[in-house]
C-alpha positions as CSV (number, residue, x, y, z in Angstrom):
1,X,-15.3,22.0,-15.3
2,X,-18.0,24.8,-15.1
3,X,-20.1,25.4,-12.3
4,X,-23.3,24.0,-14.6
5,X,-21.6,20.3,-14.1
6,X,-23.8,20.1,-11.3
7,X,-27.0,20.1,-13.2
8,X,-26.3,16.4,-14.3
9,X,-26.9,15.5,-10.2
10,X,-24.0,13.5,-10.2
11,X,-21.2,15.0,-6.6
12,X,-18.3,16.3,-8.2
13,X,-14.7,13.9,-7.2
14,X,-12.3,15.4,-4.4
15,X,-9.6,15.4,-7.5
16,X,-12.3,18.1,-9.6
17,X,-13.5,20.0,-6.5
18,X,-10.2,21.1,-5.8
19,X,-9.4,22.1,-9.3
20,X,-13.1,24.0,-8.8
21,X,-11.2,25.9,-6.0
22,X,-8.8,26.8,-8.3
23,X,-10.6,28.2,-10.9
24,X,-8.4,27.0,-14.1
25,X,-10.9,29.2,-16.5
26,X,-9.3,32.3,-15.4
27,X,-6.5,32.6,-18.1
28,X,-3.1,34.0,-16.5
29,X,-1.1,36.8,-18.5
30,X,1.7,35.3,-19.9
31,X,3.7,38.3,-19.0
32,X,2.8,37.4,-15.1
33,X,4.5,34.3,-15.7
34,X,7.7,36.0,-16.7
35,X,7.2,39.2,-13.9
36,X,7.2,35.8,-11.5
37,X,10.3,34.1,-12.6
38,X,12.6,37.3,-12.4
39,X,11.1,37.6,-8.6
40,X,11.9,34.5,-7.7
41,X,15.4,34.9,-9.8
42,X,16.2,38.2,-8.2
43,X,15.0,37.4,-4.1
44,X,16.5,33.4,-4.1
45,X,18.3,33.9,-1.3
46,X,15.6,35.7,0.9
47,X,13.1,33.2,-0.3
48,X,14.8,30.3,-0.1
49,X,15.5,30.7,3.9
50,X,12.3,32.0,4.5
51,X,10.6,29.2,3.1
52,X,12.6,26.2,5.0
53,X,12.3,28.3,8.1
54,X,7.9,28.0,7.8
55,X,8.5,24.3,6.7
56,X,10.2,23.7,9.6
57,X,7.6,25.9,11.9
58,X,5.0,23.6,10.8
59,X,7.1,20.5,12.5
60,X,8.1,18.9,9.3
61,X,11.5,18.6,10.8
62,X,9.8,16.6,14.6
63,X,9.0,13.8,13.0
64,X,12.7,13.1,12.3
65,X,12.0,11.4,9.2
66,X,13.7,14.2,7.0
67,X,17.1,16.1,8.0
68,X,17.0,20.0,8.2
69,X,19.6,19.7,5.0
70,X,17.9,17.4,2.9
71,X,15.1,20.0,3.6
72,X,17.0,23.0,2.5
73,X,18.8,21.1,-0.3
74,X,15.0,19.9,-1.1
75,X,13.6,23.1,-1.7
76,X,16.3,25.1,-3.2
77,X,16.1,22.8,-6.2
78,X,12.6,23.1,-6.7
79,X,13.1,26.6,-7.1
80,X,15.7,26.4,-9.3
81,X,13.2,23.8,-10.9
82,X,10.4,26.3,-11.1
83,X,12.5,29.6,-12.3
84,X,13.5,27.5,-15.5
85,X,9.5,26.3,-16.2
86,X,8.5,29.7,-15.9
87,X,10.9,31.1,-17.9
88,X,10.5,28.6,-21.0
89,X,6.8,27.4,-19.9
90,X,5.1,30.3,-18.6
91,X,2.3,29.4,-16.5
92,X,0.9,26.0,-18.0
93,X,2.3,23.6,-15.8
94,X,1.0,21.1,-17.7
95,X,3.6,22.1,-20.3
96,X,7.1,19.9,-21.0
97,X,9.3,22.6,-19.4
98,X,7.5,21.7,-16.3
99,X,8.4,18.1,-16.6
100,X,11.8,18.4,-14.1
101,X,9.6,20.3,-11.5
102,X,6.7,17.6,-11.9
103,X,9.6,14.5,-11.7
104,X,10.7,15.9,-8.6
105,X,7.5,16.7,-6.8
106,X,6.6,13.6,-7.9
107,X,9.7,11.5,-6.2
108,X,9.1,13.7,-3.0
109,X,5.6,13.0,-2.7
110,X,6.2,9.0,-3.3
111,X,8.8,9.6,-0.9
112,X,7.4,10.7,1.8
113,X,4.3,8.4,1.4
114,X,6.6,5.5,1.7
115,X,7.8,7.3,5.0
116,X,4.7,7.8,6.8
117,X,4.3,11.6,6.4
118,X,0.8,13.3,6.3
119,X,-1.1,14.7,3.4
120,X,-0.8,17.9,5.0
121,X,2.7,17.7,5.9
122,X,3.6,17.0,2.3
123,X,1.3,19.1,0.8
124,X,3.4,22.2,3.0
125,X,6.0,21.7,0.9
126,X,4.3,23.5,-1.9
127,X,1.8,25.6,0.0
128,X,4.2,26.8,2.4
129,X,5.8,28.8,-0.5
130,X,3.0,31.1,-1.0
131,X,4.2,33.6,1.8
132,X,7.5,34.6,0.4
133,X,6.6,34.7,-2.5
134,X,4.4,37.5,-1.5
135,X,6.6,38.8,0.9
136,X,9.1,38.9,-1.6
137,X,6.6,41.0,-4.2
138,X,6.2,43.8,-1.2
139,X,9.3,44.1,-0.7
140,X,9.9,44.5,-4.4
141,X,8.5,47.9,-4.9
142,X,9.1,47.8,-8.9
143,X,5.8,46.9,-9.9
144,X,2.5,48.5,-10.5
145,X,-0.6,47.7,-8.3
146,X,-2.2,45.9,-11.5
147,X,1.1,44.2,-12.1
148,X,0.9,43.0,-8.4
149,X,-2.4,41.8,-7.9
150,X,-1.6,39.7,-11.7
151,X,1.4,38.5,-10.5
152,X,-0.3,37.6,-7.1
153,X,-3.2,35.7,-8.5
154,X,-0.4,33.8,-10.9
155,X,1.8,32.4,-8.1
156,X,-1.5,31.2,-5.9
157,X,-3.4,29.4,-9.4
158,X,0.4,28.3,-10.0
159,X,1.1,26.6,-7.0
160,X,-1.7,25.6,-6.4
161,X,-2.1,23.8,-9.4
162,X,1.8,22.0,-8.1
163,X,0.1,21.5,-5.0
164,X,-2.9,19.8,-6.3
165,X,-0.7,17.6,-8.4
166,X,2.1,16.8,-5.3
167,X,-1.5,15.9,-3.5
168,X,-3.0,13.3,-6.2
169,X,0.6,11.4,-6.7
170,X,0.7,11.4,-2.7
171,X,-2.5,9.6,-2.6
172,X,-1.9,7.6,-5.3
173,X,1.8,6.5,-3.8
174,X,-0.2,5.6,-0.3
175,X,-2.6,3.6,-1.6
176,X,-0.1,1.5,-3.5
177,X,1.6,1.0,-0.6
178,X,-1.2,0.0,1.5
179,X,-2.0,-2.5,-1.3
180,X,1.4,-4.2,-0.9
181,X,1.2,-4.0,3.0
182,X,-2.0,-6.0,2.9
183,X,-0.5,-8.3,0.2
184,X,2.5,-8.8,2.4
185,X,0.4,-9.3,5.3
186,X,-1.9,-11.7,3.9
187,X,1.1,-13.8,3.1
188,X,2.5,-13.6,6.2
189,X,-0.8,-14.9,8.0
190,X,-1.2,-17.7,5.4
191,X,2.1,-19.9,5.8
192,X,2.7,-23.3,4.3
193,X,4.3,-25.3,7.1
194,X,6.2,-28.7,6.2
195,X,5.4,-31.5,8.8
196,X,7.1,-34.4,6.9
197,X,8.5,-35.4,3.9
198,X,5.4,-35.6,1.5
199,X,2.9,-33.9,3.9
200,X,2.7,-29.4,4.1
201,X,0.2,-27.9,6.7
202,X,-1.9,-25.0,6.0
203,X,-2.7,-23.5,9.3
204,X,-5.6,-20.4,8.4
205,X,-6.2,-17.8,11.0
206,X,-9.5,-15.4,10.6
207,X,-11.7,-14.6,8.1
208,X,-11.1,-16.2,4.6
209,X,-12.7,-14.0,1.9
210,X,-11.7,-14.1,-2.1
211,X,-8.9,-11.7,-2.3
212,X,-7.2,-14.2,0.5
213,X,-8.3,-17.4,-1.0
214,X,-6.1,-16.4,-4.0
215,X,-3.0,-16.0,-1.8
216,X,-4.2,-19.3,-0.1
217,X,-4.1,-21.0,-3.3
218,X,-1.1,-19.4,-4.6
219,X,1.2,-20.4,-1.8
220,X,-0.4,-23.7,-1.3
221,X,0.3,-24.7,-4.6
222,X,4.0,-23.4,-5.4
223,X,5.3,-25.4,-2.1
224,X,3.2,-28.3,-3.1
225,X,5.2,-28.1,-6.5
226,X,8.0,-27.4,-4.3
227,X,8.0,-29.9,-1.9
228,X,6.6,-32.7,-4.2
229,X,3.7,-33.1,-1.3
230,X,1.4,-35.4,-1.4
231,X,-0.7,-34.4,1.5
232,X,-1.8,-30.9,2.3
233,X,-3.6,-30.1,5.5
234,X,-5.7,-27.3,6.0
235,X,-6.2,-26.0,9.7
236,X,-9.2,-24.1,10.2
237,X,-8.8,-24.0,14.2
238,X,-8.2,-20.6,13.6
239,X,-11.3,-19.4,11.3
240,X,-14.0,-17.9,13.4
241,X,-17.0,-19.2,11.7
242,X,-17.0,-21.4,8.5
243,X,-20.3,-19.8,6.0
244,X,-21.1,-21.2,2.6
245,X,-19.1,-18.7,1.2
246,X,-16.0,-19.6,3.7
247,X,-17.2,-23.2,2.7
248,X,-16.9,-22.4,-0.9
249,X,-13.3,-21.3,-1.1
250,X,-12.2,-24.1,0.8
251,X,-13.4,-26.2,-1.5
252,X,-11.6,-23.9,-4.5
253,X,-8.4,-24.3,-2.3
254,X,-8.8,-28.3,-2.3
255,X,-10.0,-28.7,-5.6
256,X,-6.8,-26.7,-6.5
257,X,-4.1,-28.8,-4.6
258,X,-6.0,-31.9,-6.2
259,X,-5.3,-31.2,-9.6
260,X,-1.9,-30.5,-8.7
261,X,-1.6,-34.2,-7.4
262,X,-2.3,-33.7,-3.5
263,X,-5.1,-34.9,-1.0
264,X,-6.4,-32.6,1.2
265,X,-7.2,-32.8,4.7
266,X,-9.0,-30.2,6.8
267,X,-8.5,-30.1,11.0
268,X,-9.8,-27.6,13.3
269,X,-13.6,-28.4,12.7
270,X,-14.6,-27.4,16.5
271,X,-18.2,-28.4,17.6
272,X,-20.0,-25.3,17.1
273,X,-18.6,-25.2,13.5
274,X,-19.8,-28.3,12.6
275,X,-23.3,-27.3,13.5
276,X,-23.3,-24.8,11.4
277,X,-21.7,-26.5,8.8
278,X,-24.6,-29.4,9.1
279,X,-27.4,-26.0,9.6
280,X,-26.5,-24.8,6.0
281,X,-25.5,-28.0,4.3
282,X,-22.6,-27.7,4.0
283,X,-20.7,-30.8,2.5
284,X,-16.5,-30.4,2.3
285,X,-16.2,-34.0,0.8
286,X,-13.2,-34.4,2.5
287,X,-11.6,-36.1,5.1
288,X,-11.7,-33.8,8.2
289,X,-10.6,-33.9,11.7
290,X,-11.0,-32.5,15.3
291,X,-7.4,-31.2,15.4
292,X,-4.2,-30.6,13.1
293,X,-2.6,-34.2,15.1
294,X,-5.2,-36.4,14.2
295,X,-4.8,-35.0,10.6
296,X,-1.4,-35.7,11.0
297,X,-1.7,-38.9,11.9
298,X,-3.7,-40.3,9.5
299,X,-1.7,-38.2,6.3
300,X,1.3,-40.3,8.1
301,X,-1.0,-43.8,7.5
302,X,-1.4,-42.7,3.8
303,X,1.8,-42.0,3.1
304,X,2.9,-45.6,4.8
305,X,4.5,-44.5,7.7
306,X,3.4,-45.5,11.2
307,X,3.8,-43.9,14.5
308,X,5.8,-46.1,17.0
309,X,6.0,-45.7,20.5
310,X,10.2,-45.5,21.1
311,X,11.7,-47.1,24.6
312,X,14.9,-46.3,25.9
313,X,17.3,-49.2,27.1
314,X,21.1,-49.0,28.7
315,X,20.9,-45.1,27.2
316,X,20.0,-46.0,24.0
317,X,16.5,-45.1,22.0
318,X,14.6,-47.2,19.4
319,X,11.4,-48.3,18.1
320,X,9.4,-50.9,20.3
321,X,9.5,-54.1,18.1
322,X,6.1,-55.3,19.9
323,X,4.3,-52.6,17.6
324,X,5.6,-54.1,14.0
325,X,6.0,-50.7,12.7
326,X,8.6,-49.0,11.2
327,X,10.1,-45.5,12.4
328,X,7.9,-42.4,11.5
C-alpha cells in the first residue's frame, strides 16, 4: 500500500495500517538476511536467556497460565525456527522456509487465545526479541556501521512483519472462540425440558433475536424428534417485552415444531405483555396461558390424561375414585 491510498477517502484497516508502520516497500539486502542468521547462530546462548528474562519482566509468567520452562523451551525453538528461515529464506517471510516458524507462531498465538492472554502479552513474545538482538549486534563488534544499521533495520521490518502476523492469527483465534462461547451460551439458556411423556417445555429467558431463534428451533426440534413429543410449550415468563419482531420468531419457532408433528403452547403472557401484544396487533394463533401450570394442564387434557387429586388411607396413596379419572 502507498501512502496515495488515501486519495480514494476510504480509512485504511487496522490489518493495513500496521503494515503502513512497517514500510514493506523498503527492499532488505539479502545479504542482511544472512549477516542476521549467523548473529543469532553465533550469540544463541546470550540471546536466548536474555530474551525469556524480558518476557518474564513484562509478567507473562504472573498470570500463571504458562510455566517459566514451557517459556524457555518456547522460545529457544523459535529461534532455532528463525535461524533455518533466514538461512534458506532470507528475509521474505512470506517464503516456504518460513512455514515452521509461521506453524508455530501460529499454535502459540491460538494458544494463548484459548487461554485468556492479552494481545499485548502475546504479541511480547515476538517484540520482546528486538533488544537482544541489538544487544547482541553491539556486542559483536565485526561489522561495519553500514552493515549495522542494514542489519538493524532487517531484524525490526523482520519481526515485525512475525509480529504483525502472531497479532492477526491472535485476533482471529479470539474471535472464534468468542463465537463458540456465545453459541454455547445461547444453548445453555435455551433448554428443552421434558414434563411428561409426549409433552417438552421450552422455558425462554431474555431477548429473543434471529441468531437465537435458530438455536431455539434447532433444539426444539431435535428433542421433539427425540422424544416423539406431541406437545411443546413455550414459556415466555422470562422475555422482557414481546415486539412484532419477538412476535415474529415465535411464530417461526411454532410453525416449525408444527410441521414436525407437535402443538404448541405459549405460557408466561403477563399483563403488561398482552397489552402490548393487543397495542401492535399482534396475533400468536395459539393457545396461550397465564403461566407454564395452566399450560401444563391443559397439554395433559390433550394428550388424555387427567389430573386426580390422590388421598391417603391406612398409609397407602391412590387416586380419589369420586373424580373418574385416571392417574396423571
Amino acid at each position: 500500500m502507498q501512502a496515495g491510498a488515501f486519495a480514494t477517502g476510504v480509512p485504511p484497516t487496522l490489518k493495513e495500517w500496521l503494515r503502513l508502520c512497517v514500510i514493506k516497500e523498503t527492499r532488505m539486502p539479502a545479504q542482511a538476511g544472512t549477516d542476521v542468521a549467523s548473529l543469532v547462530s553465533r550469540n544463541e546462548k546470550a540471546i536466548l536467556p536474555e530474551w525469556v528474562e524480558l518476557q518474564k519482566n513484562a509478567g507473562i509468567l504472573h498470570t500463571g497460565r504458562i510455566s517459566e520452562g514451557e517459556l524457555l523451551s518456547q522460545s529457544r525453538n523459535f529461534l532455532h525456527l528463525l535461524h533455518e528461515a533466514l538461512v534458506q529464506g532470507g528475509t521474505d517471510t512470506s517464503a516456504a522456509a518460513y512455514e515452521p516458524a509461521r506453524a508455530m507462531l501460529a499454535e502459540l498465538s491460538r494458544t494463548r487465545a484459548m487461554q485468556g492472554f492479552s494481545p499485548s502479552e502475546t504479541a511480547t513474545f515476538i517484540f520482546s526479541l528486538k533488544q537482544p538482538l541489538f544487544n547482541a549486534l553491539n556486542r559483536d563488534g565485526t561489522q561495519t556501521a553500514e552493515q549495522i544499521a542494514s542489519m538493524v533495520w532487517t531484524s525490526t521490518v523482520l519481526l515485525d512483519e512475525l509480529g504483525l502476523f502472531t497479532l492477526e492469527i491472535f485476533q482471529k483465534s479470539r474471535e472464534e472462540v468468542i463465537v463458540r462461547q456465545q453459541r454455547e451460551i445461547a444453548e445453555l439458556s435455551t433448554p428443552v425440558v421434558k414434563l411428561w411423556e409426549g409433552i417438552l417445555a421450552l422455558p425462554l429467558i431474555g431477548t429473543l433475536d434471529s441468531q437465537r431463534t435458530q438455536v431455539v428451533m434447532e433444539n426444539l426440534l431435535q428433542t421433539i424428534v427425540d422424544d416423539e413429543a406431541e406437545i411443546a410449550i413455550i414459556d415466555i415468563t422470562g422475555v422482557p417485552t414481546v415486539d412484532t419482531l419477538t412476535a415474529q420468531h415465535l411464530l417461526k419457532t411454532v410453525a416449525a415444531a408444527r410441521l414436525m408433528g407437535a402443538d404448541c403452547l405459549i405460557s408466561g403472557i403477563r399483563p403488561q405483555i398482552a397489552q402490548t401484544m393487543v397495542h401492535l396487533g399482534v396475533e400468536l394463533n395459539v393457545i396461550s396461558k397465564a403461566s407454564l401450570a395452566d399450560a401444563f394442564a391443559v397439554a395433559l387434557r390433550q394428550t388424555g390424561r387427567t389430573i386426580v387429586k390422590a388421598k391417603r388411607v391406612e398409609g397407602y396413596t391412590f387416586a380419589d375414585k369420586k373424580s373418574g379419572g385416571q392417574d396423571a
